[in-house]
N, C-alpha and C positions, 0 to 999 in steps of 0.2 A: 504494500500500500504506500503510494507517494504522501508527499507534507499534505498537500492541499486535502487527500482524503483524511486524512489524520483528523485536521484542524472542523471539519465538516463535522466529521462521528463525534471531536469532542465539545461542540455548538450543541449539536442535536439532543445531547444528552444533558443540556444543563448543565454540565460541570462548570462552563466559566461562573455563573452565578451564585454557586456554590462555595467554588473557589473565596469570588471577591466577597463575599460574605464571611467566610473564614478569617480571611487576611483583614477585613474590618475590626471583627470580634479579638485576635489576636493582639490588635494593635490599639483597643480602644481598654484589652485587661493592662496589656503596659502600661500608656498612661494612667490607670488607677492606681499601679504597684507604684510607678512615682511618684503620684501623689502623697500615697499613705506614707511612704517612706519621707516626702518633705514634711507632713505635719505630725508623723511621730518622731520626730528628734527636733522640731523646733524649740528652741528657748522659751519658756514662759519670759514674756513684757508684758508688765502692768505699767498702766500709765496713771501717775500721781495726778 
């Protein structure tokens, strides 16, 4: 099977939307581990 049938079978079956939905979820748990991680070690400031 050449690229072009490849790229077809993997359209037809959904995968790309799968895919970018992965790759969002992936990338949307990072930014929360960074977050948690900047406001669990922040300094307690109280402001007088």
């Amino acid at each position: 099977m050449d690229e072009r049938g490849l790229w077809e079978l993997f359209c037809r079956t959904g995968l790309p939307e799968v895919w970018l939905a992965l790759v969002g979820e992936r990338k949307e748990r990072s930014q929360q581990r960074k977050e948690l991680a900047k406001t669990a070690f922040q300094s307690r400031i109280e402001k007088v």
